[in-house]
PLY file of the C-alpha trace (Angstrom):
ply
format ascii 1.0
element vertex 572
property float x
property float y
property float z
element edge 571
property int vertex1
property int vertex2
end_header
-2.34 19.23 -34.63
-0.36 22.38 -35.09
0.90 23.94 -31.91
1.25 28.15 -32.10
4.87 29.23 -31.48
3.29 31.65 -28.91
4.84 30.90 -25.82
4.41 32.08 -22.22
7.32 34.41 -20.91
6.91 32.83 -17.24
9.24 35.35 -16.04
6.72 37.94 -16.58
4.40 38.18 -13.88
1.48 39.96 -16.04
1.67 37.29 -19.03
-1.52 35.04 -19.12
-1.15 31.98 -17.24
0.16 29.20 -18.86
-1.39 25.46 -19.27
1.77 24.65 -17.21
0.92 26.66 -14.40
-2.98 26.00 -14.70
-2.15 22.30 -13.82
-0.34 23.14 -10.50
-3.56 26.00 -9.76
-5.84 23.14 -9.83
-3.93 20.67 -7.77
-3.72 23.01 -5.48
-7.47 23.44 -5.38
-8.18 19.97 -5.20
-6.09 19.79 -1.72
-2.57 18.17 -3.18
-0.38 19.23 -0.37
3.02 16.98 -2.15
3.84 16.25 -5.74
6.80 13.62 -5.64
9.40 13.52 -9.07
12.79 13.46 -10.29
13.30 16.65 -12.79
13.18 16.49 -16.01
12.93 18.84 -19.51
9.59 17.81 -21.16
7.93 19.26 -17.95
9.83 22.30 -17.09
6.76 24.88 -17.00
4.90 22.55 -14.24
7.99 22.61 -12.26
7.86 26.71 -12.73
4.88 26.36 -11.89
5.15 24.37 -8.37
8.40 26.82 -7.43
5.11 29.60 -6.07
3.19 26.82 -5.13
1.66 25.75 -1.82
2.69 22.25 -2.63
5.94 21.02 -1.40
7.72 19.28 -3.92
9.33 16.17 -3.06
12.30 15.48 -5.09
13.86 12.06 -4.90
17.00 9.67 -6.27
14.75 7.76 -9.01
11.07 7.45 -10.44
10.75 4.20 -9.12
10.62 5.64 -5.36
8.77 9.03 -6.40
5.97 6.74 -8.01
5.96 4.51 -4.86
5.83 7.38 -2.25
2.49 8.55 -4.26
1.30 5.60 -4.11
1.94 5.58 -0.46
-0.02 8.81 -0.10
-3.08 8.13 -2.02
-2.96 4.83 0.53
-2.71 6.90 3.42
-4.73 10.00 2.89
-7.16 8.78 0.27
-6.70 12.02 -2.09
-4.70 10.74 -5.33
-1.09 10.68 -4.76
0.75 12.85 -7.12
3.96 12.20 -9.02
6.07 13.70 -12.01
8.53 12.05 -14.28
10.28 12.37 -17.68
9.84 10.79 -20.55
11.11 7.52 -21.52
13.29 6.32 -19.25
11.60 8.18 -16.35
8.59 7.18 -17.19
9.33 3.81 -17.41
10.91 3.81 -13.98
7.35 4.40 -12.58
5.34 1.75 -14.18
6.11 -0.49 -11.24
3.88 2.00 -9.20
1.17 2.37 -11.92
0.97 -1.62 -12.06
1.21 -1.48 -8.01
-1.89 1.07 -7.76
-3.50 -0.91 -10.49
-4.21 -4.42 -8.95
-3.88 -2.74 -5.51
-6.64 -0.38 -6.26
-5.00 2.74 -4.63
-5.70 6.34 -6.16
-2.46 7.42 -8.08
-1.96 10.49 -10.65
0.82 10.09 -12.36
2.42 13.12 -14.66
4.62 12.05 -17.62
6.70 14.89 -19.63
6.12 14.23 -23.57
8.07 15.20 -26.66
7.24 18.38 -28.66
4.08 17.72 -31.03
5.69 18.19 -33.82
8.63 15.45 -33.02
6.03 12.85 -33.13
6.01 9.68 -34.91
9.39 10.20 -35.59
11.58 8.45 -32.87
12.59 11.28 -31.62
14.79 11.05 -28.12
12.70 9.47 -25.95
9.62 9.29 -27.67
7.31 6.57 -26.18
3.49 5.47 -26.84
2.01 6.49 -23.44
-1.32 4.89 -24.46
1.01 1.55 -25.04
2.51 1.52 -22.58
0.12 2.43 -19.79
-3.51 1.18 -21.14
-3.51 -2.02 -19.29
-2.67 -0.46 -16.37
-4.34 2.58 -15.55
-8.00 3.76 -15.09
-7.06 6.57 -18.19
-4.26 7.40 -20.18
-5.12 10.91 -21.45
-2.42 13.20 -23.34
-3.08 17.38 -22.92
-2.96 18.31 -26.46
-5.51 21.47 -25.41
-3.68 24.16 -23.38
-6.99 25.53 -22.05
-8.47 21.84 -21.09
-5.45 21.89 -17.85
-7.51 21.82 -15.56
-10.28 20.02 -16.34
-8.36 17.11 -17.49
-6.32 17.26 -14.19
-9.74 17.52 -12.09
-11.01 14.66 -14.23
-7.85 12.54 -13.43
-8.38 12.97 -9.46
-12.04 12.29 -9.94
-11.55 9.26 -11.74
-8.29 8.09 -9.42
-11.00 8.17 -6.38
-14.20 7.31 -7.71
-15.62 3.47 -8.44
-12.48 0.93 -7.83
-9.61 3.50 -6.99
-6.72 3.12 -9.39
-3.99 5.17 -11.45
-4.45 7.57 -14.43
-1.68 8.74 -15.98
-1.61 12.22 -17.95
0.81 13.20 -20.52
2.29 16.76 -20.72
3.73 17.84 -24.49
6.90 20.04 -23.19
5.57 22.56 -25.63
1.72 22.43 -24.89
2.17 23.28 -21.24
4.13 26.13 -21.81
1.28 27.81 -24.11
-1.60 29.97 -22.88
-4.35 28.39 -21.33
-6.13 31.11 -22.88
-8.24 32.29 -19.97
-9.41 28.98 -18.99
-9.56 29.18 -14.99
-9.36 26.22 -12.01
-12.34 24.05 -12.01
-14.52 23.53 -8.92
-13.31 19.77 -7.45
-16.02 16.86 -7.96
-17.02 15.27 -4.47
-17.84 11.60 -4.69
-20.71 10.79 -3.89
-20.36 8.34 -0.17
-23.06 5.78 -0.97
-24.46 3.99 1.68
-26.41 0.49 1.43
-30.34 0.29 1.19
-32.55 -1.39 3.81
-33.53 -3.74 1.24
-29.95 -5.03 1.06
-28.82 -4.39 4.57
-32.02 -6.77 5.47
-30.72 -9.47 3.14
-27.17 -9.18 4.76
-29.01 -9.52 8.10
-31.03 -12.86 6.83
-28.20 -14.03 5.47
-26.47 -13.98 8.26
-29.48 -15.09 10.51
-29.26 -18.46 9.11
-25.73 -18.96 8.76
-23.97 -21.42 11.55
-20.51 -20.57 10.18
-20.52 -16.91 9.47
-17.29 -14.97 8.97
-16.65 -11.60 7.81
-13.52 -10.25 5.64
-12.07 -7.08 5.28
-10.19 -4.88 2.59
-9.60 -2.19 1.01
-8.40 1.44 1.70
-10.52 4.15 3.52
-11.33 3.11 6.31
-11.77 5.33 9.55
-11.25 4.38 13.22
-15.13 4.96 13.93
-16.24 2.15 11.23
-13.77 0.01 12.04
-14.09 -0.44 15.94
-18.11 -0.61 15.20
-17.91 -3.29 12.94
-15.12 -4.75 15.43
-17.60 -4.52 18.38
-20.11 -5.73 16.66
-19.03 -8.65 15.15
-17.72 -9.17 18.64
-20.90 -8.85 20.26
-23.04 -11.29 17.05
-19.58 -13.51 17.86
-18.98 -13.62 14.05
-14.93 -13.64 13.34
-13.59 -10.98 11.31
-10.19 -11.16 9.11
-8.46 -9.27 6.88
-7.27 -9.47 3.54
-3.75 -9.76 2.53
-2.02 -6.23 3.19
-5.44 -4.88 4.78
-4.70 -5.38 8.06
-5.42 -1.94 9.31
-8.98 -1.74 8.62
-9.92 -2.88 11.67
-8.13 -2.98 15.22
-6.56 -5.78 16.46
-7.25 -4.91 20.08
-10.07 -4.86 22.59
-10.96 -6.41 25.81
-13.06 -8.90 23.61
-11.28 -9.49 20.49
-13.03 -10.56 17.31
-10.12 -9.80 14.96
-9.24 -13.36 13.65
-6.23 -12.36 11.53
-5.22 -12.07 8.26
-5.88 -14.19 5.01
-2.90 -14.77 2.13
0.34 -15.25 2.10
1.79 -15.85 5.47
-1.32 -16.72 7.01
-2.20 -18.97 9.71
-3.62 -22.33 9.53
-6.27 -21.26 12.38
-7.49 -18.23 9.79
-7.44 -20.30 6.30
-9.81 -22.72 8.16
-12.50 -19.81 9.48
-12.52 -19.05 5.50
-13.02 -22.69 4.07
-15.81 -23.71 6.88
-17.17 -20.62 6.94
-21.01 -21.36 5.41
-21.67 -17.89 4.44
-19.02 -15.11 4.17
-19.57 -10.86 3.87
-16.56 -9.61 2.02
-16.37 -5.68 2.63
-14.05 -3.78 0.54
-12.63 -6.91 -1.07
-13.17 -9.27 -3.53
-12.60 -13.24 -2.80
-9.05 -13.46 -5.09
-6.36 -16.00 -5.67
-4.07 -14.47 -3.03
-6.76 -14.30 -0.36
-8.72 -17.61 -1.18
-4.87 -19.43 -1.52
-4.62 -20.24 -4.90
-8.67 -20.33 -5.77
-8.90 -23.23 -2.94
-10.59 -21.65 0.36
-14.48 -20.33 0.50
-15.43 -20.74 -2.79
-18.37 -22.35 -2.07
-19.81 -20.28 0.69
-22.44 -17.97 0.02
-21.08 -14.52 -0.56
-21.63 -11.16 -0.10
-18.83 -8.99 -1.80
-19.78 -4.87 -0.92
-17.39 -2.78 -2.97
-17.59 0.51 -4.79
-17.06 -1.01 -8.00
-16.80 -3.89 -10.12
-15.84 -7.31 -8.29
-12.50 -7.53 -10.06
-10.92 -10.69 -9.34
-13.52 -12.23 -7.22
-13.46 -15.87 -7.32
-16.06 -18.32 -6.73
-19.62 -18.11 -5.51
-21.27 -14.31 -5.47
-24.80 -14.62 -3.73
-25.13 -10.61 -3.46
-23.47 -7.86 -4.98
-24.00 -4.05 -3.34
-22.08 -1.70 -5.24
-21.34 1.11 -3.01
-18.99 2.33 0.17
-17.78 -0.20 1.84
-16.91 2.03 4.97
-20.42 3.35 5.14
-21.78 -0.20 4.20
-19.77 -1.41 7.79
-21.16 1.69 9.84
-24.70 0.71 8.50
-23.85 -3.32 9.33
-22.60 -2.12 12.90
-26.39 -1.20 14.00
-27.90 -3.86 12.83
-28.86 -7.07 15.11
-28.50 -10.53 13.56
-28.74 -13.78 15.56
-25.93 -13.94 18.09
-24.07 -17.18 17.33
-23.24 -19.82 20.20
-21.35 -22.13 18.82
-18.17 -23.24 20.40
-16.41 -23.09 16.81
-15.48 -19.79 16.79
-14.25 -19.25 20.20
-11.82 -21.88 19.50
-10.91 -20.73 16.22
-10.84 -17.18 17.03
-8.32 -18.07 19.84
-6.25 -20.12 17.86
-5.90 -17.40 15.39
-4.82 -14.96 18.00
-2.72 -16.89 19.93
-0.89 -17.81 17.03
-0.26 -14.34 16.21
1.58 -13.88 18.82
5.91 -13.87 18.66
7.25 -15.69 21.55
9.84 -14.19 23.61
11.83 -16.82 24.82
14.68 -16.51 22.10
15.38 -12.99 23.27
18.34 -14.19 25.52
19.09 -17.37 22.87
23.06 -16.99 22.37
22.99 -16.80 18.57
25.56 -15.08 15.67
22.32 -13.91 14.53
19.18 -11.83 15.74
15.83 -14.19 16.29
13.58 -11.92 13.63
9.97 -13.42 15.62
12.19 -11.97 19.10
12.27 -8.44 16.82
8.86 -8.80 16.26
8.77 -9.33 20.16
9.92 -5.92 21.03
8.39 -3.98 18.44
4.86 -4.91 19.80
6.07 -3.68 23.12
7.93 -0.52 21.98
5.82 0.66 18.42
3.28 3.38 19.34
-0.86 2.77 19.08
-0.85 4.87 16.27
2.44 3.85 14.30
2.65 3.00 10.29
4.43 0.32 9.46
5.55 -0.18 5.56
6.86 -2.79 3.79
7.62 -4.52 0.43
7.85 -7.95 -0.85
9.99 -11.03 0.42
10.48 -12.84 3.47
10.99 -10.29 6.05
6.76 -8.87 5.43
5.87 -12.76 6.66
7.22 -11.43 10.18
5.70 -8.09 10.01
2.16 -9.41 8.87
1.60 -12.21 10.90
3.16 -10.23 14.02
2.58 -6.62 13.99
-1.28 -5.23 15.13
-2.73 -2.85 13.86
-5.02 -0.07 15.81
-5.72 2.41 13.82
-6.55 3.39 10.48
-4.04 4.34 7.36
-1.18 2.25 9.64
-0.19 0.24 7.04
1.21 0.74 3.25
2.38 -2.49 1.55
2.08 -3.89 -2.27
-0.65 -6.46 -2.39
0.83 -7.07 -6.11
4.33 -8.25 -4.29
6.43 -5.64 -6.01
9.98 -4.97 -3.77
11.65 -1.60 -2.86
7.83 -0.30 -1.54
9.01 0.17 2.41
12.00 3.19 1.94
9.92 5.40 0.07
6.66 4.08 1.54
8.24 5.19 4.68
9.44 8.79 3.54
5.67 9.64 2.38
4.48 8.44 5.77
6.46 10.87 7.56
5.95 13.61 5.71
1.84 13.12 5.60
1.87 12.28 9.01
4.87 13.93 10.55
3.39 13.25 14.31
3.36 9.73 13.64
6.22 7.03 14.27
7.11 5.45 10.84
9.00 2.38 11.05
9.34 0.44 7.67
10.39 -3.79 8.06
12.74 -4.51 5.22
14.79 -7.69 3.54
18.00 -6.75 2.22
16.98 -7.09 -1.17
13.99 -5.19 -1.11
15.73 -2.53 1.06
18.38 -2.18 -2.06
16.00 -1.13 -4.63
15.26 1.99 -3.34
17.38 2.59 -0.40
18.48 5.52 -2.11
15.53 7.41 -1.08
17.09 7.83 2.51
18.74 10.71 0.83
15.39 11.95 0.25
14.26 11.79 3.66
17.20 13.42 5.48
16.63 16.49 2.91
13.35 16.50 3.36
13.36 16.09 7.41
11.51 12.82 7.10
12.74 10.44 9.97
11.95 6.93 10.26
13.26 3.86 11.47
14.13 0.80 8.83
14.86 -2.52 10.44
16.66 -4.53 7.98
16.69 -8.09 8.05
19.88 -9.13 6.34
20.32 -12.43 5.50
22.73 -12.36 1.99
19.67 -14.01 -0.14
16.56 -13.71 -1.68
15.09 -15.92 0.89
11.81 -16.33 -0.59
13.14 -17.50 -3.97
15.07 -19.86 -2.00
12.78 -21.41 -0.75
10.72 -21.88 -3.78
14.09 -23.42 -5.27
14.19 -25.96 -2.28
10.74 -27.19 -3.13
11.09 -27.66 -6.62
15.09 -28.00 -7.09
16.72 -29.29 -3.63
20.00 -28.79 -3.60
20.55 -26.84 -6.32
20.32 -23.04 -5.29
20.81 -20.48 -8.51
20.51 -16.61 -8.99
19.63 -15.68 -5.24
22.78 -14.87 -3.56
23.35 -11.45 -1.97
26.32 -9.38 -1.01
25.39 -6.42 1.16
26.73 -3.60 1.90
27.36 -2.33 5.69
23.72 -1.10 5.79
24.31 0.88 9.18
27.30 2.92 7.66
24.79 3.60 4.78
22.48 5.17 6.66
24.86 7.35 8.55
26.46 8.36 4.96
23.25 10.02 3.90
23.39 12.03 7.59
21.02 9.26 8.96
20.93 7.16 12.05
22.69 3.56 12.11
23.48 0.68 13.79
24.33 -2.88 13.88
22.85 -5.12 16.46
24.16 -8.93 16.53
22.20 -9.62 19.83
18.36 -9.92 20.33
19.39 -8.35 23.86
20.28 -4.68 22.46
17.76 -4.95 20.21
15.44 -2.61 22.15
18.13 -0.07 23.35
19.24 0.28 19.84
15.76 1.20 19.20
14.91 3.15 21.09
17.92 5.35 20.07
17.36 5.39 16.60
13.48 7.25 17.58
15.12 9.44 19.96
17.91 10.70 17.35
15.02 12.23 15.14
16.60 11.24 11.74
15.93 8.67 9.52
17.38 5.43 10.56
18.55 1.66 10.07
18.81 -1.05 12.49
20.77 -3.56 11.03
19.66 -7.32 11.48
21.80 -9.96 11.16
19.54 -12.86 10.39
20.61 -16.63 9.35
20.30 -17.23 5.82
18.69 -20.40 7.15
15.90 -19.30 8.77
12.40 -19.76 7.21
9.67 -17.45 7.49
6.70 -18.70 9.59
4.77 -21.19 8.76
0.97 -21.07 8.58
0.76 -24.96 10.75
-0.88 -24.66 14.05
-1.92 -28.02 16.11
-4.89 -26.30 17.57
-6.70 -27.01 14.27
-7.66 -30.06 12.71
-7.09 -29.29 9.02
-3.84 -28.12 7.46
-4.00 -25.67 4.23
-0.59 -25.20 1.70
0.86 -22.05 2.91
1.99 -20.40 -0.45
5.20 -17.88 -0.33
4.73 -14.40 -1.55
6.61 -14.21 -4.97
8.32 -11.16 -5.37
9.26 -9.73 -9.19
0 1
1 2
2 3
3 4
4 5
5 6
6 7
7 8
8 9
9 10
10 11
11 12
12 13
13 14
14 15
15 16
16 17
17 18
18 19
19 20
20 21
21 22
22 23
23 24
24 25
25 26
26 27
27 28
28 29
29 30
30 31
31 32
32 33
33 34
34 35
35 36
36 37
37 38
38 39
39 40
40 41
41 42
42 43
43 44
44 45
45 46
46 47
47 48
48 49
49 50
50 51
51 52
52 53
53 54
54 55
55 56
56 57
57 58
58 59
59 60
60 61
61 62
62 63
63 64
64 65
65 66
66 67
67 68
68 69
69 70
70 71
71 72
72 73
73 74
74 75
75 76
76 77
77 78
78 79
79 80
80 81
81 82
82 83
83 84
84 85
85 86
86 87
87 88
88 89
89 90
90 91
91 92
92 93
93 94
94 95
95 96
96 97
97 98
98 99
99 100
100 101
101 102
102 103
103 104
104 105
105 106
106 107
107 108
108 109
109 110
110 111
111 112
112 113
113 114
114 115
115 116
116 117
117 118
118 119
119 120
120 121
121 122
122 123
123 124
124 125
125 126
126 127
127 128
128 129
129 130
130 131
131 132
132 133
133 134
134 135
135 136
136 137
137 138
138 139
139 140
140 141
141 142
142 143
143 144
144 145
145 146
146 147
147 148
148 149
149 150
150 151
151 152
152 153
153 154
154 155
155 156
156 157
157 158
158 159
159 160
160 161
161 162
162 163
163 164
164 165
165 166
166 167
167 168
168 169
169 170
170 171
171 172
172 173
173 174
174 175
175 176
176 177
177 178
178 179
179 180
180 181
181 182
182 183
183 184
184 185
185 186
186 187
187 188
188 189
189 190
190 191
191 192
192 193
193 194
194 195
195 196
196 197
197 198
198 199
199 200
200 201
201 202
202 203
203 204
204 205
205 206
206 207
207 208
208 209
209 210
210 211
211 212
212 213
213 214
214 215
215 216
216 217
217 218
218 219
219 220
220 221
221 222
222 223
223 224
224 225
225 226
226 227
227 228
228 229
229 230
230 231
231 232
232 233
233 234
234 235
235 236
236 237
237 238
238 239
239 240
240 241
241 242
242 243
243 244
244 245
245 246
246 247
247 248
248 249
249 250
250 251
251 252
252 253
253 254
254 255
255 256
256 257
257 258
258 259
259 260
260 261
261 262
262 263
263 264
264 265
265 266
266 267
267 268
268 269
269 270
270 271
271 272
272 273
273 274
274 275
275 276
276 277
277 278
278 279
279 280
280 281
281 282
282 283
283 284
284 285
285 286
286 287
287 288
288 289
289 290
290 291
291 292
292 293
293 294
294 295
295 296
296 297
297 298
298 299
299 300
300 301
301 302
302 303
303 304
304 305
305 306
306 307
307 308
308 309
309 310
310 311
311 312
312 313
313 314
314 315
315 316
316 317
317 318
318 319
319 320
320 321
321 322
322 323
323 324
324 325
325 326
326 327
327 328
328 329
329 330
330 331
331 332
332 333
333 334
334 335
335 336
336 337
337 338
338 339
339 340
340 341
341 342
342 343
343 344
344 345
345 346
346 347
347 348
348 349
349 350
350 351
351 352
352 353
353 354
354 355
355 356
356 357
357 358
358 359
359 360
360 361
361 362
362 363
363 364
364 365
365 366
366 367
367 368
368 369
369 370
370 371
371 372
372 373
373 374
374 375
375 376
376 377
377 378
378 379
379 380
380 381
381 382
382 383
383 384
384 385
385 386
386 387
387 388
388 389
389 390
390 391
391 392
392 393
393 394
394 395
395 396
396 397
397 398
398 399
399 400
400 401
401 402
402 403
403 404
404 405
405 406
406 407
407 408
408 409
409 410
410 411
411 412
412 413
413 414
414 415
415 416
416 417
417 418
418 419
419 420
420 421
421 422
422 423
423 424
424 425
425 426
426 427
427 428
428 429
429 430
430 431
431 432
432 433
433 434
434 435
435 436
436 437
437 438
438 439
439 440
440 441
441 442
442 443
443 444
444 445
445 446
446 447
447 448
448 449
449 450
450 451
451 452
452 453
453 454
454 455
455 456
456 457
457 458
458 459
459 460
460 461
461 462
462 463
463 464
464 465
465 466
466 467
467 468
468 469
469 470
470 471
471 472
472 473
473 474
474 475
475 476
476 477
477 478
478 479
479 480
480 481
481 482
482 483
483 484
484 485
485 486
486 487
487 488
488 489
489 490
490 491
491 492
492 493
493 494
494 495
495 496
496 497
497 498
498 499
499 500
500 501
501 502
502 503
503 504
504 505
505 506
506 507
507 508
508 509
509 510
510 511
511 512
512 513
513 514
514 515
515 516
516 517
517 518
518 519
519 520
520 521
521 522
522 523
523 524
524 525
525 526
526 527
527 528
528 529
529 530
530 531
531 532
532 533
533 534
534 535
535 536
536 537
537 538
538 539
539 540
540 541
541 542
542 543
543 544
544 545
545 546
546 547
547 548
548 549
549 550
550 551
551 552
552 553
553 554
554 555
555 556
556 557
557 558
558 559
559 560
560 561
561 562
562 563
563 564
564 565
565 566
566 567
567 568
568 569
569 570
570 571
């Protein structure tokens, strides 16, 4: 292709707009409020573009944590999180987010800056195969080599982020082709999707199916879901006494609450005992939003015989074992529609027992929090978080140890409460936690962090003290990566390798970005020091000194009579 040397003089207000400039017009009509990046060359006539714009851009320390705070906004809002990067480097600095949004199934544009036409196929500096790269993991990998297609191709991307099974598309930008005319092309009008809800034909089935189950449980996943389908499905699966849990890292979809609970807990890694065996008696099982995976089913090992109902808006990817009925469609509107239906109420004494096992479990003891100790009880942290975290809070975190504590510990009430990588990738929480603020800036934000996690991507702290962003990280630092550890004690006792840490004084961190930060030694001023870090109004770190020895919980409880392996989350 030959690109005209016609350029657009952005400095001149009357020059036609450019393709550039298009591509910030139309996220702006599709409702993009941020656009998260680190600057970079290849993309210089978008960034003109965004310095008029409505949307705030949200410059941060690397790619990695711009990719991961759009990732935590197309979690949290549902409209496609939006990030920029460079070329090269920059653009491989993101792919942890693209392969994040990918098997998570979270709506993600991501914006790469591209050499000049005519420097392709010719290693030029920083030249890259986007298509290679990307392909595997990403809905579409599309490169703007039309000027006037802007902003369709950027109205396409959104569309195709949301609709089906949400995932990434990535869209490259030739440094040269954005800064030509778009040659009157104009914004495009944004495509709605379309909210499908389930037919009585199949919401009968559901109903029979459930009729004649003894053992009935139902799971759920996914992002999307309101408060108003998830307490009706909570109520009535409550009222039909059918247990519900959630999948691993979906813990919001439903709240945890209520004067008569049905929540049941959650399913992979850090699970209990009490909730692995609801999903390997269970007779008949109605996955909504979810497929039955590895993660969730253990290793391929739990439910895979029960007959299954799987209600997603796509394709079952991942799904595992036996699939009875298949309703392609929303899975919110598929639980409003479930919620007014009547099936048998069960009576059997099996799921009162299990139910309450399940809960009760979930529940962090208190009586370490006046243990003397060098170190901080992490299930005691748990404790007082319960007690002190708001109905309404969002809690992030990333892979490791320290998201055991968090999961299993932590309820959820309301929806869009929760952003953490179902693909295990670390350094999620910081940045996680600045995109939280900033979408929901009435909302506490308190992100649970390792000390290796919190390392790759601390940085972004920066970010939220320029940005006015405050949260509240409580670091758990034990000098290892425990979970590694404790893979290497299974398989190679005695003979730790590669998983040592040395930390910095993460407190004195915090306060050298202009943050909040302190150490606590002693369960006892755990909950003072926390409730000064939310009343200083800046983004903070509680520092957790925790013993390298501890282990995160275990998924044994004596109230049930059958024992499942409870895997460790592996982190990259």
């Amino acid at each position: 292709m030959t690109i005209s040397p016609e350029l657009i003089d952005t400095g001149t207000r009357s020059a036609p707009v450019s393709a550039g400039h298009l591509i910030v017009a139309q996220l702006e009509r599709e409702g993009v409020q941020r656009a998260y990046g680190v600057p970079g060359e290849s993309f210089l006539d978008v960034l003109d573009g965004l310095h008029d714009s409505t949307i705030n851009t949200v410059i941060t320390r690397h790619e990695g944590g711009a990719a991961l705070m759009a990732l935590a906004e197309g979690r949290l809002t549902g409209l496609p999180g939006i990030a920029l990067v460079t070329r090269g480097p920059g653009a491989a600095n993101a792919f942890i987010a693209v392969h994040t949004a990918w098997q998570d199934a979270t709506p993600l544009v991501l914006f790469v800056g591209l050499i000049p036409v005519a420097d392709r196929g010719r290693a030029a500096f920083q030249e890259f195969d986007l298509t290679g790269w990307f392909g595997s993991t990403a809905k579409q990998v599309v490169t703007l080599d039309d000027p006037s297609a802007a902003a369709r191709v950027v109205s396409e991307a959104i569309f195709i982020a949301r609709s089906g099974r949400p995932g990434p598309v990535v869209i490259g930008l030739p440094e040269d082709v954005i800064r030509l005319s778009a040659g009157g092309a104009t914004t495009q009008q944004p495509r709605s999707l379309n909210v499908s809800r389930p037919s009585d034909i199949e919401l009968g089935q559901v109903v029979a199916r459930l009729d004649a189950a003894e053992r009935p449980v139902v799971v759920v996943g996914g992002e999307g879901w309101t408060a108003s389908a998830g307490s009706a499905l909570i109520d009535w699966a409550a009222a039909h006494r059918i247990p519900v849990l959630a999948d691993f890292r979906a813990y919001d979809a439903v709240p945890h609450g209520g004067a008569t609970p049905a929540f049941a807990g959650s399913l992979g890694y850090g699970r209990s005992d009490a909730a692995a065996a609801l999903l390997a008696q269970a007779d008949t099982a109605v996955l909504i939003g979810t497929a039955r995976t590895d993660v969730m089913s253990d290793g391929y090992q739990l439910g895979l015989e029960s007959e299954t109902v799987v209600v997603l808006p796509g394709e079952p990817v991942g799904h595992s074992g036996r699939l009875d009925q298949l309703i392609t469609g929303d899975h919110v509107a598929f639980a409003e529609a479930l919620a007014e239906t009547s099936p048998r109420v069960q009576d059997g004494p099996r799921f009162d027992r299990a139910v309450a096992a399940a809960i009760r479990f979930a529940t962090p003891s208190t009586a370490a929090i006046e243990a003397e100790s060098p170190y901080v009880d992490f299930t005691a942290v748990m404790a007082v978080l319960r007690e002190e975290l708001t109905a309404d809070a969002v809690i992030t975190y990333g892979a490791g140890n320290h998201a055991v504590w968090a999961g299993r510990y932590l309820s959820h009430n309301a929806p869009a409460s929760l952003v953490a990588p179902r693909n295990g990738a670390m350094g999620v929480g910081i940045p996680a936690a600045v995109a939280a603020s900033l979408a929901f800036p009435g909302r506490e934000v308190v992100s649970i962090s390792g000390d290796g996690c919190f390392m790759m991507n601390g940085q972004e702290i920066a970010t939220a003290v320029g940005y006015g962003a405050p949260f509240i990280a409580v670091i758990a630092d034990n000098g290892v990566f425990a979970t590694i550890r404790e893979h290497q004690e299974r398989h190679y006792p005695g003979r730790p390798s590669g998983t040592h840490l040395t930390n910095p004084d993460f407190a004195a961190l915090a306060r050298s970005y202009g943050g909040h930060g302190e150490t606590v030694s002693q369960i006892g001023a755990f909950r003072d020091a926390y409730r000064r870090a939310r009343a200083s109004g800046l983004p903070a770190v509680l520092h957790i000194m925790q013993d390298p020895e501890v282990r995160a919980p275990s998924g044994a409880d004596d109230a049930q009579e059958h024992a499942y392996n409870n895997p460790i989350e592996g982190q990259r």
